[in-house]
C-alpha positions in Angstrom: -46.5 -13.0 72.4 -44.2 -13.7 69.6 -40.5 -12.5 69.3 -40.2 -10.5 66.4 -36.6 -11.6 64.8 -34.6 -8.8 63.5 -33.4 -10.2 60.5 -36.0 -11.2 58.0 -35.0 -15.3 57.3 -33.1 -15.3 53.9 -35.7 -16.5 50.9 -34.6 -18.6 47.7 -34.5 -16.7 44.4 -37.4 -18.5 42.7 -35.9 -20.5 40.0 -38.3 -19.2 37.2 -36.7 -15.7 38.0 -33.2 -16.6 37.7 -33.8 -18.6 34.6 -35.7 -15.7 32.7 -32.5 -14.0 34.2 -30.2 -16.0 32.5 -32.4 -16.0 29.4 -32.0 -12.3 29.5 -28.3 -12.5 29.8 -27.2 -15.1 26.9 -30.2 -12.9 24.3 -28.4 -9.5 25.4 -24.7 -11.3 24.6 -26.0 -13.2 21.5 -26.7 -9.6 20.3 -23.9 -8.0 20.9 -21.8 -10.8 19.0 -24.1 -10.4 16.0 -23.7 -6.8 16.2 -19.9 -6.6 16.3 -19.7 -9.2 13.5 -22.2 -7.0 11.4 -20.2 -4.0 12.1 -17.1 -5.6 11.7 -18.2 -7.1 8.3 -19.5 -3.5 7.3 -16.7 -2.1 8.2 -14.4 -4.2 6.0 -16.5 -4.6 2.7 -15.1 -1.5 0.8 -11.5 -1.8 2.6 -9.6 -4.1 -0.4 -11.1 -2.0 -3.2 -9.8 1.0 -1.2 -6.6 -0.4 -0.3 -6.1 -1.8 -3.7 -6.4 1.8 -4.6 -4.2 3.6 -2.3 -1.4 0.7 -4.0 -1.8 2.0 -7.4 -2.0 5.8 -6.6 1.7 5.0 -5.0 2.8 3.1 -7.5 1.8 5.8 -10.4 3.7 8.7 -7.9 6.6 6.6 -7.7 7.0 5.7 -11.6 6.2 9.3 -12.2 8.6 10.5 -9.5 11.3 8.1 -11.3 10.6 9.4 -14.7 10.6 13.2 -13.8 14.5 12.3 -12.1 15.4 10.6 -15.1 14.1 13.3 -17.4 16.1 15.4 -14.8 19.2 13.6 -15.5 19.4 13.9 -18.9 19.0 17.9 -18.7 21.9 17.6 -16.2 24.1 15.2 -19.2 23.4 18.0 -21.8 24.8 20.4 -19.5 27.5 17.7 -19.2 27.1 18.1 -15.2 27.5 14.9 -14.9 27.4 14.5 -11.1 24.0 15.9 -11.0 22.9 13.6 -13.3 24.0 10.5 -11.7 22.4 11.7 -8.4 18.8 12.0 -10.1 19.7 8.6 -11.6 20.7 7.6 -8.2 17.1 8.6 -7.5 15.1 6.8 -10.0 16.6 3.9 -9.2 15.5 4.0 -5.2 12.2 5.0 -6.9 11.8 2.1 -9.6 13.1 -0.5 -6.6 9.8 0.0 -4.7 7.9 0.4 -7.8 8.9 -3.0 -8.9 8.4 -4.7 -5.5 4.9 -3.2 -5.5 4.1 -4.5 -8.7 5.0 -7.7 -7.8 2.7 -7.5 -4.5 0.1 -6.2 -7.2 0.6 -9.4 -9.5 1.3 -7.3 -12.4 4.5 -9.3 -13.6 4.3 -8.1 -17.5 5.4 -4.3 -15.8 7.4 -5.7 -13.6 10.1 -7.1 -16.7 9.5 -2.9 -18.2 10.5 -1.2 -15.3 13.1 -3.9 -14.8 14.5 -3.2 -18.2 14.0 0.5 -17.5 16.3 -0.1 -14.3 19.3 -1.9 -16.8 19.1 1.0 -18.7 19.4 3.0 -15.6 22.4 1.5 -14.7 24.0 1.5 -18.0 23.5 5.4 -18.4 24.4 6.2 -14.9 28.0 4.1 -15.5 27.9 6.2 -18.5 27.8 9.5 -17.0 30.6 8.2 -14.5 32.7 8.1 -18.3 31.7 11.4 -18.8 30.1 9.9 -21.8 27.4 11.5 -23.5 25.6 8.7 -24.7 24.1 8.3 -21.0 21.9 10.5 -22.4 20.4 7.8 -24.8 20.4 5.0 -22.3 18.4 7.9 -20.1 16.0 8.0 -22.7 15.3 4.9 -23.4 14.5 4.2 -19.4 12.0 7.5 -20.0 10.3 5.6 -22.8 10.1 2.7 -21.0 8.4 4.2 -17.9 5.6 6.2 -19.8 5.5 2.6 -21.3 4.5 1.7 -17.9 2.8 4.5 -16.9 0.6 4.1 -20.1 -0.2 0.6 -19.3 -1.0 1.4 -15.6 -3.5 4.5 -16.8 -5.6 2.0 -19.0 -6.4 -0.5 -16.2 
């Protein structure tokens, strides 16, 4: 009679398994790759024009943001409260500072020298007002032009 063993004796993996294993493996990871690449590519194809966008939807609030203050500011100068109307020029100024540096990062450099002429006049009218001189109002207005200049030119594009 034979002794029956109570542990079967360990077999080799066939090596045409493991291989169609391995096969298996490297066609399941190929496919993943391919599909994150194709969804990251999909994902990505509309992004610039959408991004691009969202910049000049910011930049059109912030030159009309600046143009509504100055606008403000030359109310305030006809009421001769000229406090009030250096703080709204105070404002289009902040305003027209990140306008400009998002034109630049836009590549639009011919509105970048407007609303930098638009800021000198800025300036001028604000040390104007610190005069208590009326002719800030002037200066004021000539910004305004400028920025519907600007605004113009940004609508058309």
């Amino acid at each position: 009679m034979v002794a029956e063993q109570p542990f079967p004796e360990p077999s080799l993996p066939d090596a045409g398994s493991m291989m169609t294993k391995a096969k298996l493996v490297l066609g399941m990871t190929v496919g993943l790759v391919v599909a994150l690449l194709a969804g990251w590519v999909w994902g990505g194809w509309g992004r610039s024009d959408f991004a691009r966008a969202l910049q000049t939807s910011e930049l059109r609030g912030e030159l009309v943001g600046a143009r509504a203050a100055i606008l403000d500011a030359r109310v305030a100068i006809y009421s001769v409260n000229f406090g009030e109307a250096s703080r709204h020029l105070e404002d289009a100024r902040g305003l027209l500072g990140r306008a400009d540096e998002r034109l630049k990062r836009l590549g639009r450099d011919d509105l970048v020298k407007q609303v930098q002429t638009a800021q000198t006049a800025i300036d001028d009218a604000q040390r104007m007002a610190g005069k208590l001189d009326q002719n800030a109002n002037s200066r004021a207005g000539e910004a305004a032009k400028l920025l519907a200049d600007v605004l113009d030119a940004e609508a058309k594009r």
